[in-house]
C-alpha positions, 0 to 999 in steps of 0.5 A: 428370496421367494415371491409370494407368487413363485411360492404358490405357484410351487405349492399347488404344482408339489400337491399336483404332482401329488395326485399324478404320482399316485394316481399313476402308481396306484395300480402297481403298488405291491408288486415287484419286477421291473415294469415299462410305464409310460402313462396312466394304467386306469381308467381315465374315465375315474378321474384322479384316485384317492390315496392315504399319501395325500388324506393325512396331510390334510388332517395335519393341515386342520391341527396346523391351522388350528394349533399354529406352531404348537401341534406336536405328536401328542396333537396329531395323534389324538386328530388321528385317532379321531378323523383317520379310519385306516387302520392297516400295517404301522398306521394300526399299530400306532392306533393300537398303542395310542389306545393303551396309553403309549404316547409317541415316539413309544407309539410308533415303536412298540410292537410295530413290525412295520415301523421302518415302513413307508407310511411317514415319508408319504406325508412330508410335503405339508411341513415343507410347503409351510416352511419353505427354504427351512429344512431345519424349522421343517424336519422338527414337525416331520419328525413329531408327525413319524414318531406316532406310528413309526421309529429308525427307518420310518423316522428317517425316511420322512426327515429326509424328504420334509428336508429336501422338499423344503430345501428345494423351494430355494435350491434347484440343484438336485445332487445339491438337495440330496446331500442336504437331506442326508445331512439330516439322517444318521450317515449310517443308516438304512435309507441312506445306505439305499439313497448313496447306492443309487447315487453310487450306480447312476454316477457309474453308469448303470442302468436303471434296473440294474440300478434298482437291483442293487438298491432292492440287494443293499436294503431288502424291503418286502412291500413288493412281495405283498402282490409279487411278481404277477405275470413274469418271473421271480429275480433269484439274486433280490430277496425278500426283506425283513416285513416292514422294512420298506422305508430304505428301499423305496426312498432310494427308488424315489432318489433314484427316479429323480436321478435317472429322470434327468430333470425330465418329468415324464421319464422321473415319474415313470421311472419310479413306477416301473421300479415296482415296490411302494408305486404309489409312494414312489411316484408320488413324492418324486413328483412333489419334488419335481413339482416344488423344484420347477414349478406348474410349468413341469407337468403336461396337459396329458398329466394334469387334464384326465385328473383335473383339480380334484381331491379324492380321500379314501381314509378319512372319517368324513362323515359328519359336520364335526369332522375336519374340513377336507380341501375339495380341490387342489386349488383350495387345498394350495390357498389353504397352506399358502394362508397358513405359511406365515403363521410358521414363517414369521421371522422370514417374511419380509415386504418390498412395496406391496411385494411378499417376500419369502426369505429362507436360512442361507445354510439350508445343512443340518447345523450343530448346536454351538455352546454359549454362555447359559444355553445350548443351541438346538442340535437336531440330531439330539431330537432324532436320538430321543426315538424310540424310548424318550417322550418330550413334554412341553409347560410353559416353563419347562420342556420335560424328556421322559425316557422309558429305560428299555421300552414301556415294558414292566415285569414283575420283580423286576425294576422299570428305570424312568430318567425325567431330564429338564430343558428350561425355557428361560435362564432362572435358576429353580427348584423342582419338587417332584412326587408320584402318584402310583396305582395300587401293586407299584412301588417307586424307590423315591417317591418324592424328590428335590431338584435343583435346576443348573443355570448352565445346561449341559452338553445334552441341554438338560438342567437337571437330571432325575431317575426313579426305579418303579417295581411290583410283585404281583402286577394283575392289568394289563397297564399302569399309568403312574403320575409324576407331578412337577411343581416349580418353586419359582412360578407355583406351576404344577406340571403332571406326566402321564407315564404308562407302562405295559405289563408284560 
């Protein structure tokens, strides 16, 4: 159980390790080659730099204070659409899909080459320090905040650090909070084949740059090859990876730093600056890390005392009085989120006298989903499986995946497999009428259909199942949205779903 004063006090120091990661990284990031960083590189005159790690996340904080437990990916994408101006790399690219219509996850997948990049795992401590000690409440709004802009790699990276991060307000062991991360992630997956060979190299004695030129040789990334080498020598043995693949790289330098670093701050947050790549990012999550596992105490006067308490954003619209309400410090920022935790807590907070306490789940593992009688549990890996082509719709009834059968892509003559599954909310049984409503040059197979809902769910929790086949001959825009809408002959409820596709 968690003191709300403990818990405070690890809230304001992740977000101070924050400032200092990026602050510290920034004037390396994109560089590769093994550098010896020991303090700030800046000007200290300048203070704290700004850095996208930290501005969106203060956006999703405004979604979260004003949806509650509600804000989802289609939530945070309109917030982002409207108060977010960075417009680079996999943030564009999911712009640019949100623009045609894709809604997340197909947002963060389709055409996007940086989708495995490292612009999710950045923005992981928000759901954290909202869910402390509840790596499994944390990973569902890590996952909704990825989907926009990013898919595999991408996803995965910000599940595993939202799942360590909140683990790590009850749990102090890190080789402990490590593999409950990854319990989380697809066992065979980039980042964690890039996390277990940093594991694998500081467990056999390796130094850390050896180190780092197995993780950069196990999963090539390119982020460091975006400024190069500078002023020393190309490494022949590391290549250039794939563009955008960055995502598995980076998060095992950061695990790496955290390993090597020995519980010591200095050497943790120097490591993974002197490891090259995503500087920044690196130095930025290990120290929020750092930061919630020991608290204020961690960090030094000669961290803290050039950069102060401020909040610098370099990617926010702020322009006028209807933009969202930016923290000016962190100290509002800590106060902002501490206020906001039991909107998400509900069910963990408890009192002893005039004490808060903050409780957590005793298993903080990713847990499999057990059958009962007329309902599955919720099974996380079943969520991760939805990416990159399935899209969740949410009534108050009903919870819909629509699933893009190879993408949102439609050619002419040649037919676009929708499959629309159910998951109900409550245990009635009900009849689903389903009809369509398309845009001139579609046609459907069906275009209305009846549906019974089973009272038992099956093994993917879903309570009716529906697939529809949408051609044309002659398509001439660029995209479609046809209509489905759902009516529900036990509430009346009329539920409509946008589904677009692009013509290609």
């Amino acid at each position: 159980m968690l003191t709300i004063s403990e818990y405070i006090d690890k809230v304001r120091a992740c977000w101070i390790g924050k400032n200092i990661g990026g602050t510290l990284g920034g004037p390396l990031e994109g560089t590769r080659g093994f550098f010896d960083i020991n303090y700030y590189m800046h000007d200290l005159d300048e203070g704290v730099l700004p850095n996208d790690d930290l501005d969106l996340q203060l956006v999703w904080l405004n979604a979260a204070e004003r949806y509650g437990k509600s804000v989802d990916a289609k939530l945070m994408g309109a917030y982002w659409q409207t108060f977010i101006t960075a417009h680079w790399s996999e943030y564009g690219a999911g712009k640019a899909n949100m623009k045609m219509g894709l809604v997340p996850p197909l947002s963060g997948s389709y055409h996007n080459d940086y989708k495995d990049s490292c612009g999710a795992f950045i923005r992981s401590e928000l759901w954290a320090c909202l869910m402390p000690a509840n790596p499994q409440m944390a990973v569902k709004y890590a996952y909704e905040d990825s989907i926009m802009d990013h898919s595999g790699e991408g996803v995965y990276g910000e599940v595993f650090c939202a799942a360590l991060e909140s683990a790590a307000f009850s749990e102090n062991n890190l080789r402990e909070l490590i593999n409950i991360a990854l319990s989380y992630i697809p066992s065979d997956c980039g980042v964690a084949k890039g996390i277990k060979t940093a594991i694998d190299c500081y467990d056999s004695g390796k130094d850390i740059r050896e180190c780092r030129r197995e993780i950069l040789k196990t999963v090539p990334g390119s982020f460091g090859m975006f400024k190069g080498y500078q002023d020393r020598e190309p490494e022949p043995d590391i290549p250039e990876g794939r563009r955008g693949y960055d995502a598995p790289s980076n998060v095992a330098i950061m695990t790496a730093a955290l390993l090597y670093g020995e519980g010591n701050f200095d050497k943790t947050v120097c490591t993974a600056v002197s490891c090259g790549e995503d500087t920044d990012c690196t130095a930025a999550t290990a120290a929020s890390i750092f930061g919630i596992m020991y608290g204020s105490k961690a960090f030094g006067e000669k961290w803290t005392k050039p950069i102060g308490d401020a909040i610098k954003t370099v990617s926010l619209d702020v322009t006028d009085a209807y933009c969202v309400k930016v923290p000016k410090t962190i100290t509002e920022l800590t106060e902002r989120v501490a206020k906001l935790m039991p909107t998400f807590m509900s069910g963990y907070i408890t009192y002893e006298g005039d004490k808060m306490l903050i409780g957590g789940e005793e298993n903080l593992y990713n847990v499999s989903g057990h059958r009962r009688a007329v309902e599955v549990m919720y099974e996380f890996s079943q969520v991760l499986a939805k990416q990159p082509d399935t899209v969740t719709y949410s009534f108050p009834m009903l919870d819909f995946d629509v699933k893009y059968v190879g993408g949102p892509m439609i050619k002419n003559n040649e037919e676009k497999i929708i499959k629309v599954s159910a998951i109900k909310h409550i245990n009635r049984q009900q009849w689903l009428e389903m009809e369509w409503l398309l845009p001139e040059e579609l046609e459907i197979d069906c275009v209305t259909k009846s549906v019974y809902c089973e009272y038992v769910p099956n093994e993917n929790n879903y309570v009716c199942e529906a697939q529809f086949a949408i051609k044309s001959e002659n398509m001439t825009r660029t995209s479609y949205t046809p209509v489905l809408k759902i009516k529900s002959n036990l509430t009346g409820e009329v539920m409509c779903i946008p589904v677009t596709l692009i013509r290609e």
